[in-house]
N, C-alpha and C positions, 0 to 999 in steps of 0.2 A: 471648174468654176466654184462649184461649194466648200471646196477645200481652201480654195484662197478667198474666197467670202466670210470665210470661216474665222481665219487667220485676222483678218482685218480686221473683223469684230471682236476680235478676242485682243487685238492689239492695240497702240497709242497712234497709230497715223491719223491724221484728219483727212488723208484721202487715198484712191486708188485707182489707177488706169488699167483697165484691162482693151487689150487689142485682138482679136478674133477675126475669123474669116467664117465661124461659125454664124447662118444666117437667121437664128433662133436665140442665140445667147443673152442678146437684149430683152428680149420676153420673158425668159426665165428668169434671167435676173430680178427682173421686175415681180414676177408670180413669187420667186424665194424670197424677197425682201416683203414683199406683203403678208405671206403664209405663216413664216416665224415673225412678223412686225418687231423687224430689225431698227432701230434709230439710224438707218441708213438713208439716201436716198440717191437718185440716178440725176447727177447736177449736169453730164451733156450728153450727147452723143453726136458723134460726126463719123461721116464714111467718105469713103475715099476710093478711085479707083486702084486694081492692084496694077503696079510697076510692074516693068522688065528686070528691075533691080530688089524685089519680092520674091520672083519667081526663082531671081540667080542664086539668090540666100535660101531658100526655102529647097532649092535641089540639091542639097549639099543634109536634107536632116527628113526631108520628106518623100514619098510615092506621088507623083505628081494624080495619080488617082483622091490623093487626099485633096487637091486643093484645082484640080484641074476646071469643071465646072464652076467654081467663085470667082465672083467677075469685083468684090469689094470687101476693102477691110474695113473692118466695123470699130472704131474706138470708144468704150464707154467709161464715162468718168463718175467716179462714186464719191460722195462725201457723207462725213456726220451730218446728221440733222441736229 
């Protein structure tokens, strides 16, 4: 996540989605964007439960030990302030 937060800040987009199953990333995000007081800010977040069709794509790159216990995907959307 700080590498592509990085990226972003360093670049011309006006925004970014990042999607996660990580159940802390939204915090972080949040705690990184306040710590360096980035001209960012956290414009949604929505979560979702995870699909049968998640789990199909995700066994083809993942150990289901990575993603077994997450019961949701977490979407966060970032924009310029």
């Amino acid at each position: 996540m700080n590498r592509v937060l990085d990226a972003f800040v360093a670049s011309d987009a006006t925004g970014l989605v990042i999607s996660t199953i990580e159940p802390s990333l939204h915090r972080n995000t949040l705690a990184r964007i306040a710590g360096l007081d980035l001209k960012v800010k956290v414009s949604e977040v929505h979560s979702r439960q995870i699909t049968d069709k998640d789990v199909q794509a995700w066994q083809e790159s993942f150990d289901e030990d990575d993603y077994g216990e997450v019961k949701e995907v977490v979407t966060i959307v970032l924009s310029r302030q």
